[in-house]
C-alpha positions as a printed NumPy array, in Angstrom:
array([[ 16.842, -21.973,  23.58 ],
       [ 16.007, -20.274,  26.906],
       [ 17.473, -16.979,  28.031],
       [ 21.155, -17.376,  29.58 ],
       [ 21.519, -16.713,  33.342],
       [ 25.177, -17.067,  33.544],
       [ 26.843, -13.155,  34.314],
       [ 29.8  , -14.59 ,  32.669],
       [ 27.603, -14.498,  29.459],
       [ 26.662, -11.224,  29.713],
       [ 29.754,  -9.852,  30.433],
       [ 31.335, -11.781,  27.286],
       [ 28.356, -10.622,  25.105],
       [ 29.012,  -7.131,  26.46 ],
       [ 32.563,  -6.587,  25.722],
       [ 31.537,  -8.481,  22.292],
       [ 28.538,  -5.866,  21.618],
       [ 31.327,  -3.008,  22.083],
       [ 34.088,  -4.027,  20.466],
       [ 31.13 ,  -4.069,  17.211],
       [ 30.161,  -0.55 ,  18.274],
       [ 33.598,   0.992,  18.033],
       [ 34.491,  -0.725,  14.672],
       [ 31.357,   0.801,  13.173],
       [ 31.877,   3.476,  14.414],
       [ 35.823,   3.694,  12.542],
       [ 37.934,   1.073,  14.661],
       [ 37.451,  -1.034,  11.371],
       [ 38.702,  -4.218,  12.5  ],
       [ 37.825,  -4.604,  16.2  ],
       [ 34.029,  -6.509,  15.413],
       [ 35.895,  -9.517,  13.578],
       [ 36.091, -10.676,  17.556],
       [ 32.97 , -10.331,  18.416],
       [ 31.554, -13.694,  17.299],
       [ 34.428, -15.337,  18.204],
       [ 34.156, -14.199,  21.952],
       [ 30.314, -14.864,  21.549],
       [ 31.104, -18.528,  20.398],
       [ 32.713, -18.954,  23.658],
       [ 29.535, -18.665,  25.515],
       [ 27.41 , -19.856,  23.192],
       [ 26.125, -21.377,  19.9  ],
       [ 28.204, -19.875,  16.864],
       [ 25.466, -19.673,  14.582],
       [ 23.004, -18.223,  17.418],
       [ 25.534, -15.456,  18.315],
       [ 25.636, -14.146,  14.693],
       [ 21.985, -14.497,  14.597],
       [ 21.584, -12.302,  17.722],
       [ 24.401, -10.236,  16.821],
       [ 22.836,  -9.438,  13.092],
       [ 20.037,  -7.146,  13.934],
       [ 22.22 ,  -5.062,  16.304],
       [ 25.014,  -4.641,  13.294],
       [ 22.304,  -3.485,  11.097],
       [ 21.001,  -0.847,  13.902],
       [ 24.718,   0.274,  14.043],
       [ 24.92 ,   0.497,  10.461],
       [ 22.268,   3.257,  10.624],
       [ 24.812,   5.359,  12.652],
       [ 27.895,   4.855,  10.799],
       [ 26.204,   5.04 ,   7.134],
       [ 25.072,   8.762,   8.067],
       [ 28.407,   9.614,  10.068],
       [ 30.608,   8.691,   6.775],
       [ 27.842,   9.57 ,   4.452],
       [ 30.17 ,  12.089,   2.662],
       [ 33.016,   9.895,   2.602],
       [ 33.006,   6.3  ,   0.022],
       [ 34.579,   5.355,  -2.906],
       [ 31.663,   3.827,  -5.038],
       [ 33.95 ,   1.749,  -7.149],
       [ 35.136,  -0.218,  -4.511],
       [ 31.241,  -0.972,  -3.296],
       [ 30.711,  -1.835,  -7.66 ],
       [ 33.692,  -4.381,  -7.394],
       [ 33.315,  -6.215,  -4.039],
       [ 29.164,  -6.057,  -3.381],
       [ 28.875,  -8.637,  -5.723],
       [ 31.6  , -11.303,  -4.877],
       [ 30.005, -10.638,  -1.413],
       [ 26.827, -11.927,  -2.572],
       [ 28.097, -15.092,  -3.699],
       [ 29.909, -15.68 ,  -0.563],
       [ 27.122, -14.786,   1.832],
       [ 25.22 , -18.291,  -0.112],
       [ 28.625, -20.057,   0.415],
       [ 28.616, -19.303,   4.276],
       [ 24.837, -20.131,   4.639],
       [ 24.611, -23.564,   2.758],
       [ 27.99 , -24.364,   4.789],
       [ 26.292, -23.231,   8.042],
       [ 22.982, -25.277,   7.348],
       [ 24.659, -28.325,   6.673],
       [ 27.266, -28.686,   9.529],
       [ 27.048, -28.923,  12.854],
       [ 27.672, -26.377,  16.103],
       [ 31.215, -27.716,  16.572],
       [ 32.084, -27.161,  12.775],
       [ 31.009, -23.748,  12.584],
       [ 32.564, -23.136,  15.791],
       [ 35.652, -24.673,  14.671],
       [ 35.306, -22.466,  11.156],
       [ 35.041, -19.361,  13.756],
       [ 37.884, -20.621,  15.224],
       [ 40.059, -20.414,  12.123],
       [ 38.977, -17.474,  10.894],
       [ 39.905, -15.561,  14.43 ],
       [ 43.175, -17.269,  14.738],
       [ 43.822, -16.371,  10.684],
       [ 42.973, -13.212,  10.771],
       [ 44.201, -12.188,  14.25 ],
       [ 47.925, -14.285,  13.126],
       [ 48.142, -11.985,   9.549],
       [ 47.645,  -8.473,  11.474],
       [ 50.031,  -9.329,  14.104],
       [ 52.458,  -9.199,  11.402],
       [ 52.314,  -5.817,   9.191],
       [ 48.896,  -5.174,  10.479],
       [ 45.937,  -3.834,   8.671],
       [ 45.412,  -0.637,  10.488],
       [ 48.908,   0.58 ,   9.964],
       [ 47.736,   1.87 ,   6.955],
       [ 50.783,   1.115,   4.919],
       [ 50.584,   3.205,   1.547],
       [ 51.285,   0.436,  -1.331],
       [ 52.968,   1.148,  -4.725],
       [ 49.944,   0.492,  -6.308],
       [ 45.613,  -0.707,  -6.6  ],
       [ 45.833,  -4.387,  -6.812],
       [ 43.839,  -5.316, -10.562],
       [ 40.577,  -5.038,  -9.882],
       [ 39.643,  -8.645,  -9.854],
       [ 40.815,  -8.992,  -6.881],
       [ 37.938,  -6.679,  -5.474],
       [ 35.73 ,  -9.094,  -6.321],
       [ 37.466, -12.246,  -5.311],
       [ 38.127, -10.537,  -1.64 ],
       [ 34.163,  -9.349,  -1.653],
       [ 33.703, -13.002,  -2.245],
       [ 35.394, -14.208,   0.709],
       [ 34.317, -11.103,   2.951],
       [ 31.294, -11.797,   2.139],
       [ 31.852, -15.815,   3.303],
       [ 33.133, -14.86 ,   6.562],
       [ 30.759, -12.363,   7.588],
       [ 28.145, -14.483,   6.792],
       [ 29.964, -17.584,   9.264],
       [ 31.245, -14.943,  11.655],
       [ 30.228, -11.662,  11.416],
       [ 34.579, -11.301,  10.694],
       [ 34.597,  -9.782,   7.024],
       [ 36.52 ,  -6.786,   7.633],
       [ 40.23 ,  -8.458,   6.782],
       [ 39.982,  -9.552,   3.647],
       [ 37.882,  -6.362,   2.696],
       [ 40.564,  -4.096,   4.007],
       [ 43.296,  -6.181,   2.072],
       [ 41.947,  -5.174,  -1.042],
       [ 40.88 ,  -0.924,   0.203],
       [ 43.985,  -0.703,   1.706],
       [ 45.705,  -1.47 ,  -2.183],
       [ 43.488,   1.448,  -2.994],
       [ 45.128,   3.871,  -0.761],
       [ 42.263,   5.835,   0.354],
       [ 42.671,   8.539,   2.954],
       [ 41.273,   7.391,   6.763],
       [ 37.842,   8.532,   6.259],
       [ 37.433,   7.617,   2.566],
       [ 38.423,   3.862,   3.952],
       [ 36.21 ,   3.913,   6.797],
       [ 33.105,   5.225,   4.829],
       [ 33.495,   3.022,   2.059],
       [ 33.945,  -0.061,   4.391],
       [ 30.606,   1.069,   6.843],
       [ 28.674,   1.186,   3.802],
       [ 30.134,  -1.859,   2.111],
       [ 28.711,  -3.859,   5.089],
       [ 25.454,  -1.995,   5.883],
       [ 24.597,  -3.574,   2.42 ],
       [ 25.963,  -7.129,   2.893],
       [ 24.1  ,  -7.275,   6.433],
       [ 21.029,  -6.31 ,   3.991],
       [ 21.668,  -9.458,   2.442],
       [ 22.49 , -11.637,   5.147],
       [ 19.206, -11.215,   6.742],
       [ 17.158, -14.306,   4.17 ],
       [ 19.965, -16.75 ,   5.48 ],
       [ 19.741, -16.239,   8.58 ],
       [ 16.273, -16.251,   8.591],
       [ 16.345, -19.758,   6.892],
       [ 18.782, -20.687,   9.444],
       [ 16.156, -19.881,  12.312],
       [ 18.085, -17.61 ,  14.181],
       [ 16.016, -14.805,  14.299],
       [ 13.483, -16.852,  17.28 ],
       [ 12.479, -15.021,  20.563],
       [ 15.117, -15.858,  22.695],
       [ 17.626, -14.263,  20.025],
       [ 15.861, -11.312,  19.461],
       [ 15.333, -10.65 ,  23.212],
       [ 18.94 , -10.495,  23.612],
       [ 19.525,  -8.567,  20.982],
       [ 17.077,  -5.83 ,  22.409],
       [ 18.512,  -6.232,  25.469],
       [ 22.215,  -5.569,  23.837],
       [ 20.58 ,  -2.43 ,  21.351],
       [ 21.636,   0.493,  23.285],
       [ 25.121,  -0.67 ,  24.667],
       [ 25.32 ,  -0.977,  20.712],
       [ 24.24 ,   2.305,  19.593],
       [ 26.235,   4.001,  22.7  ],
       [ 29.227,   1.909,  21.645],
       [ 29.091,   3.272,  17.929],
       [ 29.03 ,   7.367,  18.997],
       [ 31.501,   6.294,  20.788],
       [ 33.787,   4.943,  18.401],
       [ 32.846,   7.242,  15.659],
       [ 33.974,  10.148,  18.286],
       [ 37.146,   8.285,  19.397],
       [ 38.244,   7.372,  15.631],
       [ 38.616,  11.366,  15.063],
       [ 40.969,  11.627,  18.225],
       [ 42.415,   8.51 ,  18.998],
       [ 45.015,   6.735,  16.582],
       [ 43.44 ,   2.92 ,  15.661],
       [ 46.354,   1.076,  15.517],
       [ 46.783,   1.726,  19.683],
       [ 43.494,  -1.045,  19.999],
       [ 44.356,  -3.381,  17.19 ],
       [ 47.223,  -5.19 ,  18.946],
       [ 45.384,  -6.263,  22.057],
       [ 42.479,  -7.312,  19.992],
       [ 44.226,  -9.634,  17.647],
       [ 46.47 , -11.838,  20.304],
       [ 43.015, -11.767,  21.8  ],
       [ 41.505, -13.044,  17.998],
       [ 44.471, -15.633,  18.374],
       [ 44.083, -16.917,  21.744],
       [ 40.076, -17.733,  21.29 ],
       [ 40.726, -18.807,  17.926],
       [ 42.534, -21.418,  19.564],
       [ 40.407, -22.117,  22.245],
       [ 37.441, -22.944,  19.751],
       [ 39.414, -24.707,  17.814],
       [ 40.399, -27.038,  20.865],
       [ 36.68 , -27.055,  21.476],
       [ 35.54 , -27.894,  18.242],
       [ 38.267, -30.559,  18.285],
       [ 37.654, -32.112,  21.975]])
């Protein structure tokens, strides 16, 4: 793999590289496009191989800015689920092709973009109740499946904090540090997938600091700006490239 040339990449990779900034830094939910955009542009796999070292450098900010802020019995429940998962979505991803995973990526953006169009995510609904706390697990599991395949396990995270009804920052902390740890562990698999190569790596220190700038940002927006005005454009985005990889995974 040789460096892209094509300013349509970087521009793609850009807007993907920011949307992961301001969900670290509190958007939770805006980074599950990120791969999806990057798979438009180029190898699915690749992208979350690039993308991996720059969540972890994000992670870093966000840990310390919600530091205060986590509920450690959610991180008990779902950390080790996510473990289980993260194997899933590697021996998957080693044993498929480009146009499968790309096709998986596919799904999981036009899943997950489809189910928060409806009573999204972010509107923070307040539920009559935690769901039993097997289902921590089980969603860890499957967070921890399609993070590992797309960087995208926010969703099913969320289904089961939002059950806990946390206030804001108790849900964001608990969520950046739930994923600082699972990007820990994704680092072996993608390392036996061969993604972390020169060409990857230069592009990710080429994306670092529109990363880190992207993070302050969003962990100084979060404070001031209601979430729920972003998550509408970004998930009929999630749709319409979820649909698009699809057709390309397909054709």
């Amino acid at each position: 793999m040789s460096l892209p040339t094509d300013i349509i990449f970087y521009l793609v990779a850009s807007a993907a590289v920011i949307l992961v900034g301001l969900a670290k830094g509190g958007f939770a939910g805006l980074g599950a496009a990120a791969i999806p955009l990057l798979a438009l542009v180029m190898d699915p796999v690749a992208a979350a191989g690039m993308l991996l070292p720059i969540l972890m450098a994000q992670d870093i900010v966000s840990v310390w800015a919600f530091r205060k802020s986590f509920d450690r019995r959610t991180l008990l429940l779902t950390v080790p689920g996510a473990m289980v998962g993260i194997f899933a979505g590697w021996w998957l991803a080693a044993i498929v092709d480009a146009n499968a995973v790309r096709g998986m990526v596919g799904a999981i953006a036009l899943a997950f973009g489809s189910y928060r169009l409806g009573p999204t995510l972010s509107s923070r609904v307040s539920l009559s109740g935690p769901a039993p706390e097997w289902i921590g697990t089980l969603m860890g599991g499957i967070a921890g499946f399609t993070s590992q395949i797309a960087h995208a396990g926010g969703p099913p995270f969320q289904i089961w904090a939002i059950s806990r009804n946390f206030p804001h920052l108790v849900f964001v902390g608990t969520s950046s540090i739930f994923f600082a740890i699972i990007n820990l562990m994704k680092v072996p698999a993608y390392a036996a997938l061969g993604q972390f190569n020169a060409p990857n790596m230069t592009l990710t220190a080429l994306f670092l600091p529109l990363a880190i700038a992207s993070t302050f940002a969003g962990v100084w927006l979060v404070k001031r700006v209601p979430p729920a005005r972003f998550n509408i454009l970004i998930n009929i985005l999630m749709v319409l490239v979820g649909l698009e990889l699809i057709r390309q995974a397909i054709w």
